[in-house]
C-alpha positions, 0 to 999 in steps of 0.5 A: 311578667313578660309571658303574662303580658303575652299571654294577655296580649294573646288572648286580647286579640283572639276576642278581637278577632272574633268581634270582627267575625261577628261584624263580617258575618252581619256584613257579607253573605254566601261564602264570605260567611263560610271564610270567616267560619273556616278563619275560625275553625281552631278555636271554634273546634277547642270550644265545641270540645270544651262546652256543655251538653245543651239541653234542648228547651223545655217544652212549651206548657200545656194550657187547658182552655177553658171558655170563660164564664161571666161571674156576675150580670153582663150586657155583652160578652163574646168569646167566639168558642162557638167557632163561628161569626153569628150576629157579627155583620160586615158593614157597608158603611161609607164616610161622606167626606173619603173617597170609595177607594179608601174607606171601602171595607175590603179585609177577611175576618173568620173565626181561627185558633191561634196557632203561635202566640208570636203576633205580627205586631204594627209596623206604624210610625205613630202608636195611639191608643183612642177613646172617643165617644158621641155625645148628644147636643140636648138642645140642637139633637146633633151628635159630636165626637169626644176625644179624650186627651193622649195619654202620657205613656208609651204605647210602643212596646204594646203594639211591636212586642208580638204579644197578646194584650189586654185592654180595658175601658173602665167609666165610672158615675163620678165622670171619671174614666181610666184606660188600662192596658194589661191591668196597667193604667196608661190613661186617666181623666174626667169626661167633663175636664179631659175630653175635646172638644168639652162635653159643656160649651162655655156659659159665654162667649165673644160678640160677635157683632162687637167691633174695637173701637177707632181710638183704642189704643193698644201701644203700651210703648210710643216713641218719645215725642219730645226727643230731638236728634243729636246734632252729631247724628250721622245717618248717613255714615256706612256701617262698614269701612276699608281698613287703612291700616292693611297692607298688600300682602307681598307676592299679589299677582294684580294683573293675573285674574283669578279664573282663566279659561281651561286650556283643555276644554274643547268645543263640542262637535254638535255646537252650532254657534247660529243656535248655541252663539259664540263657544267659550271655554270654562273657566277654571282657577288660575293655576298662577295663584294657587302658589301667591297670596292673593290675584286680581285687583287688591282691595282693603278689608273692610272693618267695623266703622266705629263712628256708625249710629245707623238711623235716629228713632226718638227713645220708646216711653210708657204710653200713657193713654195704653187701653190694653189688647181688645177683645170682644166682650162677652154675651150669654151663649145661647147653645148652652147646655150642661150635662153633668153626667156624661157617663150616662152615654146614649144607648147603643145595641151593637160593637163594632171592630174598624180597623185601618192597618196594612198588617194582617193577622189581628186578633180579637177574642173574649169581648166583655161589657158589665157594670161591675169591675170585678166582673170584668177581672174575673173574665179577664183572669180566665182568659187573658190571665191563661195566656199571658200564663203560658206564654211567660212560662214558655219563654227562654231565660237570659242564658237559653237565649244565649245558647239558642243563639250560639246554636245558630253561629258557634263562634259565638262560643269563643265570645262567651268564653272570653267575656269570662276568661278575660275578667279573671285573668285580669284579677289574677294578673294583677293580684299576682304580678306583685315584687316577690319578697325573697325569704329568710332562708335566702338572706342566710344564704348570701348573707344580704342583710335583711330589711329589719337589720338594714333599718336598725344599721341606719338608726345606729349610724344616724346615732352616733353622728349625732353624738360626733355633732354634740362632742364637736360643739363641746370641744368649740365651746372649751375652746372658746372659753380658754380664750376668753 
């Protein structure tokens, strides 16, 4: 039992030992790394020994692209195949209210292959996803940006997995709209009940030339006008008082101050008392008190005053001549409109990209505007579809991911084997570590009676104890009636 316990405690601390190389490798650089790797080369040297041949990982799936081909009738479509940007124009446009600087268009866009599926990816704090769209004022000809409401879900993983992403805007007649993302709805709402500013303004709205008038009365509590203050009504009582019940602790220094001067300090050279005034030392705690409780003049705590009421005011009441909150009432508003069908968004002949990020490398490809929503996801499975295809496929298991990473730091290797060479010890430890039941064969050996045998000896002897108890009282009760 004991060797077992070493053994347990030996191959605790040899995983001890190799998580903290793991930190120290995260820690340091330069030597220190090749020290922990030397600290490391027996066991790294057994475990190389004993592992597996690594096969290297599969080779990433060839895809054959082909350009997508609308199903069905289409209003836009751009797949850029055509390796260049005709009919695209970089704009020129300036916001009134920003500064040149800030709203200047200064990015480079080109037509390219994507080489590596792995995208930069944002590096922003806040990740939103936007539909907004300009709504006409039928009455006044103005035009006004409609937000849709944010959506619930996080859109974190989208834009930091470096990966490529499908979005999708779906409008349909009935006002409602639904924003996908991967064929996944993130967002949802009606134009007429989730866009702000409202597609509709309200039918009323508050006069403004309606004024509150001077005797309303808003109080729904007013002091008691009845009430009198208690004749025993002290305002004037503090809400504090020295404690008469304390005493001075024994030991307090009254003539020793708390701070002193620093017996150390020096005047600086350069003071000059005409500029400076008059040099005093710091002041410091006075070393006297560090060792009594207390320096200085000592004064009583100070503790609650049970007699404080602090000032009188007269108990609150209902009050009966409560008007409730004002407000303005109500007119017909005179910019009212109603649009019942928003989704009949005003004509546009253009699509436009604007990006404000500080990373570089976005991509966009395969852009689609239609009526019919399988449309949409038949030119979605083509493209997309493929790459999303190819990129799972190309990806490394759980257990290639581990072995990519034990490649990079061997000791690794220690860590896997003991994750799963403790578990089993353990079981096996625990299982078999049980008292060992010694044979038949050996009881007849040294003649030890055997645990059934020791049992039957013990019901017989419990018997004929208790027949010694029964003779014992027959004996007492002829005893008691010869005497009788």
């Amino acid at each position: 039992m004991e060797l077992k316990w070493l053994l347990y405690v030996a191959l605790l601390a040899l995983g001890t030992l190799a998580i903290q190389a793991h930190d120290m490798d995260d820690d340091n650089d330069g030597d220190d790394v090749v020290d922990i790797e030397d600290d490391l080369d027996d066991g790294i040297e057994e475990v190389e020994e004993s592992k597996p041949e690594t096969s290297s990982p599969p080779p990433t799936p060839k895809v054959t692209y082909r350009a997508p081909v609308p199903t069905g009738e289409v209003y836009f479509v751009e797949s850029f195949d055509k390796g260049t940007l005709d009919g695209w124009i970089l704009s020129k446009a300036k916001k009134d209210d920003t500064d040149d600087e800030i709203s200047k268009y200064d990015g480079k866009w080109e037509v390219q292959d994507m080489k590596d599926t792995k995208l930069p990816g944002d590096k922003g704090l806040d990740y939103k996803l936007h539909f907004i769209f300009r709504h006409k004022n039928p009455k006044t000809g103005k035009y006004e940006e409609k937000h849709a409401k944010r959506p619930d879900a996080d859109l974190k993983t989208y834009f930091t997995d470096k990966k490529t992403h499908l979005y999708t805007l779906v409008l349909n007649p009935d006002n409602s709209f639904e924003i996908l993302v991967d064929q996944t709805v993130v967002n949802s709402g009606n134009l007429l009940n989730d866009m702000s500013p409202p597609v509709n303004p309200p039918r009323e709205i508050e006069d403004p030339n309606d004024q509150k008038p001077e005797d309303w009365d808003e109080r729904p509590k007013i002091p008691d006008p009845d009430a009198v203050k208690p004749d025993d009504w002290d305002e004037d009582a503090p809400a504090k008082i020295p404690d008469e019940n304390a005493v001075k602790p024994e030991g307090w220094l009254d003539d020793e101050p708390e701070y002193v001067a620093d017996p150390d300090a020096e005047k600086p050279e350069d003071w000059d008392e005409d500029m400076d005034g008059e040099w005093e030392a710091p002041q410091v705690a006075n070393p006297k008190c560090e060792s009594a409780p207390g320096c200085g003049t000592w004064q009583r705590p100070m503790i609650d005053n049970p007699n404080y009421k602090g000032k009188w005011k007269p108990p609150m009441i209902d009050n009966v001549n409560y008007q409730g909150i004002w407000k303005p009432r109500k007119i017909p508003n005179p910019d009212f409109f109603e649009d019942l069908e928003p989704f009949k968004m005003t004509p546009f002949s253009a699509v436009g990209l604007e990006l404000w990020s500080m990373t570089s490398d976005i991509f966009f490809d395969n852009f689609i505007i239609c009526t019919e929503r399988a449309v949409a996801d038949d030119w979605a499975n083509d493209g997309w579809g493929l790459k999303k295809a190819a990129d799972g496929a190309a990806e490394p298991g759980v257990v290639g991911q581990m072995m990519a990473a034990a490649e990079e730091r061997p000791w690794l290797w220690v860590v896997y084997i003991l994750t799963v060479a403790l578990p089993v010890f353990l079981v096996v430890l625990f299982c078999c570590s049980g008292k060992k039941q010694p044979s038949a064969a050996e009881y007849k050996k040294t003649d030890a009676p055997q645990p059934d045998v020791m049992s039957e000896e013990k019901e017989e002897e419990k018997d004929k104890g208790d027949k010694e108890e029964e003779e014992e009282e027959e004996t007492n009760e002829e005893k008691l009636g010869r005497q009788t």
